[in-house]
N, C-alpha and C positions, 0 to 999 in steps of 0.2 A: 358682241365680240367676246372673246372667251379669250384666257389666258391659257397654256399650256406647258408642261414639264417638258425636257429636252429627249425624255424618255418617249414621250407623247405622239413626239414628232417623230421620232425615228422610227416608231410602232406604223404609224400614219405613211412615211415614206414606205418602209420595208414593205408591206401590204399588197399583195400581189395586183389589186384593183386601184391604185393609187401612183401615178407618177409625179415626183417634184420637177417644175420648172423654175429654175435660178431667172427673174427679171430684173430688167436695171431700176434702181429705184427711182430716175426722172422718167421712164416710161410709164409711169403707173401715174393715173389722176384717183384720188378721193372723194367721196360721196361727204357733203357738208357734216353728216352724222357720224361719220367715221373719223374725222378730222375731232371732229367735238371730242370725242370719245378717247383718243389716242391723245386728244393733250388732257384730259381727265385722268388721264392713266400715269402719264410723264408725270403729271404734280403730286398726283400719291404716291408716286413712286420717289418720287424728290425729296417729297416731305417724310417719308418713311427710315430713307436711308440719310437725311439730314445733309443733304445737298440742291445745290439749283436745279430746276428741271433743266437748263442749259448742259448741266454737267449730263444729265439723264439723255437730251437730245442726239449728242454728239455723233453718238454711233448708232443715229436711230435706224436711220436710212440705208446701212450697211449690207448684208444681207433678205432680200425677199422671195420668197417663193410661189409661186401658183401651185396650186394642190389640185391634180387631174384626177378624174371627173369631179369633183365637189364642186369644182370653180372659184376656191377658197383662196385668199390671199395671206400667205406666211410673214410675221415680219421678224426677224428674228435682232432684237436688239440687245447689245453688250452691257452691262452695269459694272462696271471695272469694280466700284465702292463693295459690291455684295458678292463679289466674283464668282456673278454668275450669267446667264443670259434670261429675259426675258421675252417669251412667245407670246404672239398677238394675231389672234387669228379674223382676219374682215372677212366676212360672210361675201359671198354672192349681190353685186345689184349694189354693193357698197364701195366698189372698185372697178377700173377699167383701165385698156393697156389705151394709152395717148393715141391717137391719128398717127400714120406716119407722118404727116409734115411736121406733127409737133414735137415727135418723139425724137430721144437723142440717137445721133447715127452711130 
């Protein structure tokens, strides 16, 4: 999983071979390694800017994207304390959109 600048992404959208899809974030299920990973990330992140990774959670969920064709999953999370946002990008095979019965309507 790789981190990214806000630059990054916009480069990444803008891209004539590249479409963003906005997902809800209870549609999306996690690959156990990506879960591991993303709270690996909230605690350094936590501990960097000298708050609880709760405080780092908050907005974790907030905005997500699907990155067309890569099949890459955007997550774009807010850091109020560094004000700034934080990009987290989950590869492929790392993620998946829910069942509809399970997804929210």
């Amino acid at each position: 999983m790789n981190t990214n600048t806000a630059e990054d992404i916009t480069r990444q959208v803008e891209h004539e071979d590249h479409a963003a899809h906005r997902v809800h974030p209870w549609d999306v299920e996690f690959s156990r390694s990506a879960m591991i990973t993303i709270g690996s990330a909230v605690k350094q992140i936590a501990a960097h800017l000298g708050v609880s990774p709760k405080a780092v959670t908050k907005g974790m969920f907030g905005e997500m994207y699907w990155m067309e064709p890569s099949n890459r999953l955007m997550l774009v999370i807010p850091v109020p304390k560094a004000e700034a946002d934080m990009f987290v990008e989950i590869p492929e095979g790392h993620w998946q959109i829910r069942e509809r019965n399970q997804a929210t309507q």
